[in-house]
C-alpha positions as CSV (number, residue, x, y, z in Angstrom):
1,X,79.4,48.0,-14.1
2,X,77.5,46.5,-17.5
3,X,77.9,43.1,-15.8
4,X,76.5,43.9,-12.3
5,X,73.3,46.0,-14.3
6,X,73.0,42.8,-16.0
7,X,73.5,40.2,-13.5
8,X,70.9,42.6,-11.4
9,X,67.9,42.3,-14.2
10,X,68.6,38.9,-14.5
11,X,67.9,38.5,-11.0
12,X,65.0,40.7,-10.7
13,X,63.5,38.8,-13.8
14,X,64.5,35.8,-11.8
15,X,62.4,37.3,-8.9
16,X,59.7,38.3,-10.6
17,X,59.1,34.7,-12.2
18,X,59.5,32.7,-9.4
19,X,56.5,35.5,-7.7
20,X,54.6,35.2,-10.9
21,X,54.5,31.2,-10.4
22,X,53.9,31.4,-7.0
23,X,50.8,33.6,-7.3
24,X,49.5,31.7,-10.6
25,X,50.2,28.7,-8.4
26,X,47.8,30.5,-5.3
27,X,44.8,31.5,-8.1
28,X,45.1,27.6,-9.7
29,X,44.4,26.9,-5.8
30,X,42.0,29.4,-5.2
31,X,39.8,28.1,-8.1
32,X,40.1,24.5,-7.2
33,X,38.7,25.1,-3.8
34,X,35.6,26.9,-5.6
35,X,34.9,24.5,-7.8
36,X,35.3,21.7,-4.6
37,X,32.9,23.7,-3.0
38,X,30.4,22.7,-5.7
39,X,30.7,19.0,-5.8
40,X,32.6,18.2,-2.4
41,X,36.5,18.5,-1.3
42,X,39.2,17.9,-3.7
43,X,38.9,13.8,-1.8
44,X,35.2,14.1,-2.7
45,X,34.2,15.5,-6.1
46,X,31.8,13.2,-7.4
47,X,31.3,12.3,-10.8
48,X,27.2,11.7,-11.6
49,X,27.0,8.1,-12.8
50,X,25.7,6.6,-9.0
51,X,23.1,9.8,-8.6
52,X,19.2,9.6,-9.1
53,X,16.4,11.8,-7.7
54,X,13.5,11.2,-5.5
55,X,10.2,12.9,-6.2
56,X,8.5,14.2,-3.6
57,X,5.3,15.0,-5.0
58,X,3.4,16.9,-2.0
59,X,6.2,18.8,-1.3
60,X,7.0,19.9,-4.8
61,X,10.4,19.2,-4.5
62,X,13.2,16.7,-5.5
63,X,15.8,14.8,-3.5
64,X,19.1,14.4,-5.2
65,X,20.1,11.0,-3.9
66,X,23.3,8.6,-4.4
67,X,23.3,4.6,-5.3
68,X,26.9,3.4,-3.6
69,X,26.1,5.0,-0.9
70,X,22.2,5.1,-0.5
71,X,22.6,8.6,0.9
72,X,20.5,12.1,0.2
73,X,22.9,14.1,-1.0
74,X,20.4,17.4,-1.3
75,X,16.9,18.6,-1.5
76,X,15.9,21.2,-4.2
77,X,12.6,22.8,-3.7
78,X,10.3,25.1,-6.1
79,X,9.5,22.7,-8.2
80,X,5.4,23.0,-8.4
81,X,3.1,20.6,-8.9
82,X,4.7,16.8,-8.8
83,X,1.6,15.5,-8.6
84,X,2.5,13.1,-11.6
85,X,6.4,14.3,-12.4
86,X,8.7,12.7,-14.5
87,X,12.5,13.2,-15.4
88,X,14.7,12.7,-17.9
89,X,18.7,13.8,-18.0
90,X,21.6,15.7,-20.0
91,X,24.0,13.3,-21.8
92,X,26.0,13.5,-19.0
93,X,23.7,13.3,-16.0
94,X,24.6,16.2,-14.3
95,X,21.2,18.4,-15.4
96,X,17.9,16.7,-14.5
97,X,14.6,17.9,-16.4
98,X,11.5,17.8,-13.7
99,X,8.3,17.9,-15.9
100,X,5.7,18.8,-13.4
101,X,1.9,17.9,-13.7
102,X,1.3,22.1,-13.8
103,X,3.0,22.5,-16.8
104,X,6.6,23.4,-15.4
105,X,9.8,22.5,-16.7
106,X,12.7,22.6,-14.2
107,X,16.6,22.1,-15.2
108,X,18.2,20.8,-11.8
109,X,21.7,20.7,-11.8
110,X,22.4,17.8,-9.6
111,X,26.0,18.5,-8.4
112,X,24.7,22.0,-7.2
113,X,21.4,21.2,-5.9
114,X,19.6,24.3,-7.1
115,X,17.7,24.5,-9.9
116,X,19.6,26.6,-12.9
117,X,16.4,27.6,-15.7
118,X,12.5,27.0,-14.9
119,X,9.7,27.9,-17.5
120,X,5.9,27.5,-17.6
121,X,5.8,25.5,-21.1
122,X,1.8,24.6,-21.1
123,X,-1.0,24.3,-18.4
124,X,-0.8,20.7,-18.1
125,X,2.0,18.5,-18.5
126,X,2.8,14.6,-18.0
127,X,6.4,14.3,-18.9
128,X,8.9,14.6,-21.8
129,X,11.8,13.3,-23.3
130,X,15.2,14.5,-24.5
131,X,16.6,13.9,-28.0
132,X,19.9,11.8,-29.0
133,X,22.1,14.3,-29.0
134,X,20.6,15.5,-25.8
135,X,20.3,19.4,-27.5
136,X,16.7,19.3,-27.4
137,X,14.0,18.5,-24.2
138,X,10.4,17.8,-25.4
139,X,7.3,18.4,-23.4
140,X,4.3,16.0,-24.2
141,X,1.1,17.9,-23.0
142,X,-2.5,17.5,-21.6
143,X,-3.4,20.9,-21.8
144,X,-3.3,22.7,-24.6
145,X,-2.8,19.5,-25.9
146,X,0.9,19.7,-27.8
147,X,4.5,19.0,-27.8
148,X,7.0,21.5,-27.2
149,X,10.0,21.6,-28.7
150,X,13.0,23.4,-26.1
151,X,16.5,24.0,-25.9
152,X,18.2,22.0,-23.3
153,X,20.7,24.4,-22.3
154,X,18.4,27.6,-21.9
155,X,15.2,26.3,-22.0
156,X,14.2,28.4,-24.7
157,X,11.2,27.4,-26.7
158,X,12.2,26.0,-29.9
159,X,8.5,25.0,-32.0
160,X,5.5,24.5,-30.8
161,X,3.3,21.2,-32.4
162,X,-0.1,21.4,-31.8
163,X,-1.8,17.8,-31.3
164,X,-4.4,18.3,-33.9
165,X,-5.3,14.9,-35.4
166,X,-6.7,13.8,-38.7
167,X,-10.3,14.3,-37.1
168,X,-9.8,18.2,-36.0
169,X,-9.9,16.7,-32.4
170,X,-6.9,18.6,-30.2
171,X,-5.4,15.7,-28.3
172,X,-3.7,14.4,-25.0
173,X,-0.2,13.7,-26.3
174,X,1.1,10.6,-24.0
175,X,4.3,8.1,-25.0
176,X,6.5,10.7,-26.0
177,X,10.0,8.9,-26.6
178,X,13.4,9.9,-28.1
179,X,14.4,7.8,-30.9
180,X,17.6,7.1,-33.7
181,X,18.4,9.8,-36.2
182,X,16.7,12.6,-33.9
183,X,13.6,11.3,-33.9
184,X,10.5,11.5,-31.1
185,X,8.0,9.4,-31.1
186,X,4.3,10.0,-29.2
187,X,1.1,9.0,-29.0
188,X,-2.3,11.1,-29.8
189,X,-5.3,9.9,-27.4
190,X,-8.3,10.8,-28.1
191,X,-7.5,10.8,-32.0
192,X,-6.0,7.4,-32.0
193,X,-3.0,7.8,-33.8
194,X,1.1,7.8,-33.6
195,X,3.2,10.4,-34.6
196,X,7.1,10.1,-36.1
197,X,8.5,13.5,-35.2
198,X,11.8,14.7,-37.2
199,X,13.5,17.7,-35.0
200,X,17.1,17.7,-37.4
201,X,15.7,21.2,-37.6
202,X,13.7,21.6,-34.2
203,X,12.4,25.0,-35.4
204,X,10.9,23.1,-38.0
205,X,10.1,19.4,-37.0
206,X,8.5,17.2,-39.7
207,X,5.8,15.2,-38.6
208,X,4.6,11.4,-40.1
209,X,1.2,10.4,-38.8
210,X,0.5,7.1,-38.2
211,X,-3.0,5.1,-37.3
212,X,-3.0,3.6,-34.0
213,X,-6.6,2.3,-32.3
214,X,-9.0,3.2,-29.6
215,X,-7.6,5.7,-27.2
216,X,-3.6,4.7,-26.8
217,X,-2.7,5.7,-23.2
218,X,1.2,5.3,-23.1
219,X,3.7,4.1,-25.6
220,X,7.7,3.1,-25.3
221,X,10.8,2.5,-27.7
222,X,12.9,-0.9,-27.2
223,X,16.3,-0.3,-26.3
224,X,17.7,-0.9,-29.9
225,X,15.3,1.8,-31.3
226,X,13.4,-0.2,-33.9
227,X,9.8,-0.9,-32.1
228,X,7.6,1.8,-31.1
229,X,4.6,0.2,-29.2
230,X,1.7,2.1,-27.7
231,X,-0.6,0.5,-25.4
232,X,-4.8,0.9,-26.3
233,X,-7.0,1.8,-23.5
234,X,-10.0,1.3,-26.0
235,X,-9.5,-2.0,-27.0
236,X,-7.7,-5.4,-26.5
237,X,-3.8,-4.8,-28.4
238,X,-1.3,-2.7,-28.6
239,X,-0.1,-0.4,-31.8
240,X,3.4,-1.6,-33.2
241,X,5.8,0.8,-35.7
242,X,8.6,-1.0,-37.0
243,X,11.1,2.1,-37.1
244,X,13.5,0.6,-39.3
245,X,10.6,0.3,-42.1
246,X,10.7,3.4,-44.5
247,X,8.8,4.6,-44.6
248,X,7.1,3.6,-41.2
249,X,3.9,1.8,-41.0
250,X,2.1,0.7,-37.6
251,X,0.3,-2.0,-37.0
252,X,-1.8,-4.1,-34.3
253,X,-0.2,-6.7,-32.4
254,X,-2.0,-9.0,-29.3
255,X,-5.3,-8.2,-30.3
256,X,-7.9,-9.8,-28.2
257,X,-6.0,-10.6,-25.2
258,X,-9.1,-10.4,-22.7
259,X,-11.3,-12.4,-25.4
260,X,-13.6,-14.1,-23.4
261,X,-13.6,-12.8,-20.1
262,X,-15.2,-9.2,-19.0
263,X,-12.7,-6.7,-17.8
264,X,-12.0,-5.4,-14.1
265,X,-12.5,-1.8,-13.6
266,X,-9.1,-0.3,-14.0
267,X,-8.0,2.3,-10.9
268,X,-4.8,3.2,-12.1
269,X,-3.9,3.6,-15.9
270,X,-0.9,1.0,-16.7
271,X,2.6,2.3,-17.2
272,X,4.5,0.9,-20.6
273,X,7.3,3.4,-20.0
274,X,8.6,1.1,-17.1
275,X,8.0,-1.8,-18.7
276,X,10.5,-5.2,-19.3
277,X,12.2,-6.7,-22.2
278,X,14.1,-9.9,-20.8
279,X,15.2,-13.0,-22.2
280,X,14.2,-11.7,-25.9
281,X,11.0,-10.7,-24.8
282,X,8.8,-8.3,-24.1
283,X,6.5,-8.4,-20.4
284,X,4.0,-6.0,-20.6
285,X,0.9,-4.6,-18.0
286,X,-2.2,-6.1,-19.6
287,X,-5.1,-3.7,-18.9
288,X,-7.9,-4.2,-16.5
289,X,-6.3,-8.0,-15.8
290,X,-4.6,-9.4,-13.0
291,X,-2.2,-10.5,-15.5
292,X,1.6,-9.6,-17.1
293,X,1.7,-10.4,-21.1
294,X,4.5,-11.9,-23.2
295,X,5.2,-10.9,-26.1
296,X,7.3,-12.4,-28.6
297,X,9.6,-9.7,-31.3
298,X,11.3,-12.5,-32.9
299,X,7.6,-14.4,-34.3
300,X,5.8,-11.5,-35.3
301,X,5.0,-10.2,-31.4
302,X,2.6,-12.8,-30.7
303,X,1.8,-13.9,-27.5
304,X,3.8,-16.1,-26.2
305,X,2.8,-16.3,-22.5
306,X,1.4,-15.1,-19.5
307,X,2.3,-14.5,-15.9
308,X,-1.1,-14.1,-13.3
309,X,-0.2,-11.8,-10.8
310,X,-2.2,-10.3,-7.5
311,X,-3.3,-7.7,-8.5
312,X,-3.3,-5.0,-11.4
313,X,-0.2,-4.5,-12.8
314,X,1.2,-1.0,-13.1
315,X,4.9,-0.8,-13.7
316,X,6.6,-4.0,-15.3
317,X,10.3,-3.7,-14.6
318,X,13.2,-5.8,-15.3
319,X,16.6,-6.2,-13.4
320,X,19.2,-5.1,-16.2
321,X,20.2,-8.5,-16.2
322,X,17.2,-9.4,-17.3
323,X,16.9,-12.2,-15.2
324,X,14.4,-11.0,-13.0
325,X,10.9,-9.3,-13.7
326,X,9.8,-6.4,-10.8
327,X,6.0,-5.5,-10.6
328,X,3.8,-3.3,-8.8
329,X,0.4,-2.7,-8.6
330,X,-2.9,-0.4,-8.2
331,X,-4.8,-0.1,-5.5
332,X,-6.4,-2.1,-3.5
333,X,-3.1,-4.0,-4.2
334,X,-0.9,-1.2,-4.2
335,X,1.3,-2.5,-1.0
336,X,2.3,-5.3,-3.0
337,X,5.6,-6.3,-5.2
338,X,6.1,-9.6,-7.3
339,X,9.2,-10.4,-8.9
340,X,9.0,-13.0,-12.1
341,X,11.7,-15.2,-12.8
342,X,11.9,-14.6,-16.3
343,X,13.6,-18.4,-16.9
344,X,10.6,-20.3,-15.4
345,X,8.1,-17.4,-16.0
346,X,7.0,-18.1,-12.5
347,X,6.7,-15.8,-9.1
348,X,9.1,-16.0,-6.7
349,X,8.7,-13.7,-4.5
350,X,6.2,-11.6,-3.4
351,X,7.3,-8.6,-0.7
352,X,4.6,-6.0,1.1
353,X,7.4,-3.3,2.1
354,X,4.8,-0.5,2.5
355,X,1.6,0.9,1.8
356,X,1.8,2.7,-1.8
357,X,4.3,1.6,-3.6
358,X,4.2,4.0,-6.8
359,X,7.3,3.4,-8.4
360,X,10.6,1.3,-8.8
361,X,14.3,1.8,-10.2
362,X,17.1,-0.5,-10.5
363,X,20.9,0.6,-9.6
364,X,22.4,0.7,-12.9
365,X,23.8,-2.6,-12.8
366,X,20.5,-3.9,-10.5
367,X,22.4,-5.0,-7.2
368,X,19.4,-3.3,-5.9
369,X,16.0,-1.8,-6.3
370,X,14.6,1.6,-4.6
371,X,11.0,1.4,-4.1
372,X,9.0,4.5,-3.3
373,X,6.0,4.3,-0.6
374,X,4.0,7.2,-1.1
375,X,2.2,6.0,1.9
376,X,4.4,5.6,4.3
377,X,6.6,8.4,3.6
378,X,10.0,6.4,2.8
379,X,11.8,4.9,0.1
380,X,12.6,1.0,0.6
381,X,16.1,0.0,-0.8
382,X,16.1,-3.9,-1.4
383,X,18.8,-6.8,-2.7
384,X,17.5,-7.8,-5.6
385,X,19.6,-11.4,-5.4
386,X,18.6,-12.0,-1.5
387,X,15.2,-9.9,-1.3
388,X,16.6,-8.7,2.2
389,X,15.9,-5.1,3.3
390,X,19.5,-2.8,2.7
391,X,17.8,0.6,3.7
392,X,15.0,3.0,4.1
393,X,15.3,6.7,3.9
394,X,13.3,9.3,4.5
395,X,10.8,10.9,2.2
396,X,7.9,12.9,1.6
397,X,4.9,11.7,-0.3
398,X,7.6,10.1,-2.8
399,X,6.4,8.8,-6.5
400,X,9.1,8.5,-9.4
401,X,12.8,7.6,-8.7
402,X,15.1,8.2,-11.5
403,X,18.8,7.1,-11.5
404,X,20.8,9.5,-14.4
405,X,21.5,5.4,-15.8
406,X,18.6,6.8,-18.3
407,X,20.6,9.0,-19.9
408,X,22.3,6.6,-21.8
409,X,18.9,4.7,-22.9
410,X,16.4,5.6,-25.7
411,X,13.1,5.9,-24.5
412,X,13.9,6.8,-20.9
C-alpha cells in the first residue's frame, strides 16, 4: 500500500509539472504575441537602425518612416507647432525627441507610434541636443532665451541656464551640440559669445564662456569632437574652439571671405548643422553668396577653395562616403539641388525634383538621399550613384527628415 501511495504522488507530481510547463509555456506565448503586437509579428519585429521621421510641419505631426523599405510605417500626431522642428534620438533609436518651434518637447517612441512624455519646456524653441550618454536632452531656446537641461527618460526638468551674457543682454541660444566628456556646446546671439557647458552633474552644469563675434547664428561639432565652429551672421568668419585645448580658447578663422564684393540679401539663414566634412575637409554655406567654402583643419582652417553654386546655399551635406557633396538652396532657388564631387571640387549634377526643397538625409550608408518638398507635399527618394528617381511618398508640408543614424554621431 506505501508503494502504490507513493508511486500515486509521484504521478500526480509528474502531472502537475508537465501542467505547470504547459501553462508557463502558454503565458511565455501569450507575452510574445503582446510584445509582436508592438513592433510587428514574431517574422516582423523590427529592430530601429533603418527608421527616420518625416516632419510634417503644418500638420504638427511626424511620420515614422523606414529606409530598406522606403515605407511609412506610422503617423504620430499632437505634436504642436513644427514650424521649424528638429530631432534628435535615444542611444538606441527607438525614442525620438521632436523640439517644436512652440516650445514643446515630445518623446516618440518610434516602434509604438504614440508619443510616450510631452512637456512645455519654454515659449520658443529651435531644437536641442542629447548628451553622450544619452541620460540627458537639452533644449536651446528663443524665448526666454535659455537652455534647459531634461531627463531623457521622464522628461523631467533637470537645471535651467539662463542665456545671460557678459553684456546683461538675455540671448537667443542657437548651435547647441553634444560633445566628449558630457559636454554641450552653444552659441549666444545677440551677445556674441560661445559657451562650454559641463552637465557631469546636470543639476548643476558648469558653464565656460567663450568670445565669439558679431551675432553667430548656428554652430556644429566635427565628428571626432575636437572643433566647435559657429558661423557669424555679423561679419565675414566663423568662430573656432579647439576642444581638445584646456582650457578651451576660440578663435576666428576665414575672416573676410566676401572682402571685396557687397553681399546679397540673405532670405533664409544658412544651416551649419547639416553641413559636410569630406575628403579632410570642411564645405561650409557662405552667407549672403552664391558660394560653398572650403575649409582646411589640417593648415590652420584656412581657405582652401570654393565651389560657386546657383543659388544660396542652405544645407551643405555630404554622402557618408564622403565622396559626394549635397546642397540646397533659399528661395528664389529653393527647387534646386547641386551635388559637388568633392575629388574635382566641381558640380555634377544639378536636379529640380520639386518646388521647396527644405531639407536632405542620407541612408546611413548613403545608397540614397530623401529630399523633403515642402511645396509639393512629398518627399523625393533619389540614388545617390545614378541620380535616378527610386520613390516619392506622400507628405504634408514636410521640412526635416531624420534617420535614428544620428544617434550614434556627436553633434547630430
Amino acid at each position: 500500500m506505501a508503494d502504490r501511495t507513493t508511486t500515486g504522488r509521484a504521478g500526480t507530481c509528474r502531472c502537475f509539472l508537465r501542467f505547470s510547463g504547459r501553462l508557463i509555456g502558454l503565458l511565455a506565448a501569450a507575452l510574445l504575441v503582446a510584445c509582436a503586437s508592438l513592433t510587428g509579428t514574431p517574422d516582423t519585429v523590427r529592430g530601429t537602425g533603418d527608421l527616420g521621421v518625416v516632419i510634417e510641419r503644418a500638420a504638427g505631426r511626424v511620420q515614422v518612416v523606414e529606409t530598406s523599405g522606403m515605407t511609412r510605417l506610422a503617423t504620430v500626431d499632437g505634436l504642436g507647432d513644427l514650424s521649424h522642428a528638429s530631432v534628435v534620438f535615444s542611444r538606441d533609436g527607438r525614442f525620438a525627441y521632436v523640439f517644436g518651434r512652440d516650445g514643446g518637447l515630445s518623446r516618440v517612441d518610434l516602434l509604438q507610434g504614440r508619443i510616450t512624455h510631452r512637456v512645455m519646456q519654454a515659449g520658443n524653441s529651435i531644437g536641442g541636443a542629447i548628451s553622450q550618454d544619452g541620460k540627458v536632452v537639452a533644449a536651446q531656446n528663443y524665448a526666454p532665451g535659455g537652455i534647459r537641461l531634461i531627463d531623457a527618460t521622464t522628461l523631467e526638468p533637470l537645471a535651467d541656464i539662463p542665456a545671460i551674457g557678459s553684456d546683461g543682454r538675455r540671448s537667443k541660444v542657437v548651435g547647441l551640440a553634444d560633445l566628449p566628456g558630457r559636454r554641450l556646446a552653444a552659441s549666444l546671439f545677440e551677445s556674441g559669445e560661445i559657451w562650454i557647458i559641463d552637465i557631469a552633474d546636470p543639476r548643476h552644469p558648469q558653464v565656460t564662456r567663450l568670445p565669439a563675434g558679431r551675432e553667430p547664428y548656428d554652430g556644429l561639432v566635427t565628428p571626432d569632437g575636437r572643433w566647435y565652429l559657429a558661423g557669424l551672421f555679423g561679419e565675414d568668419g566663423l568662430a573656432l574652439v579647439d576642444l581638445w585645448q584646456s582650457p578651451p580658447r576660440s578663435r576666428k578663422v576665414m575672416s573676410g571671405y566676401g572682402r571685396g564684393t557687397a553681399p546679397l540679401p540673405v532670405y533664409k539663414m544658412p544651416h551649419l548643422r547639416g553641413w559636410a566634412m569630406a575628403q579632410g575637409l570642411a564645405w561650409l554655406p557662405a552667407v549672403g553668396r552664391h558660394e560653398v567654402l572650403i575649409a582646411d583643419p589640417a593648415h590652420g582652417w584656412q581657405e582652401a577653395g570654393r565651389v560657386e553654386l546657383a543659388g544660396q546655399p542652405v544645407f551643405v551635406m555630404a554622402r557618408p562616403d564622403g565622396r559626394q557633396v549635397w546642397v540646397n538652396f533659399a528661395f528664389p532657388h529653393n527647387d534646386t539641388v547641386q551635388v559637388i564631387d568633392t575629388a574635382t571640387r566641381e558640380v555634377v549634377r544639378t536636379l529640380r525634383p520639386c518646388r521647396g526643397v527644405l531639407h536632405m538625409e542620407f541612408t546611413p550608408k548613403g545608397e540614397s538621399v530623401w529630399l523633403s518638398c515642402r511645396d509639393d507635399n512629398r518627399v523625393e527618394i533619389y540614388d545617390t550613384a545614378t541620380f535616378d528617381r527610386l520613390a516619392t511618398l506622400p507628405a504634408d508640408n514636410p521640412s526635416g527628415i531624420f534617420f535614428t543614424v544620428r544617434a550614434q554621431r556627436f553633434g547630430m
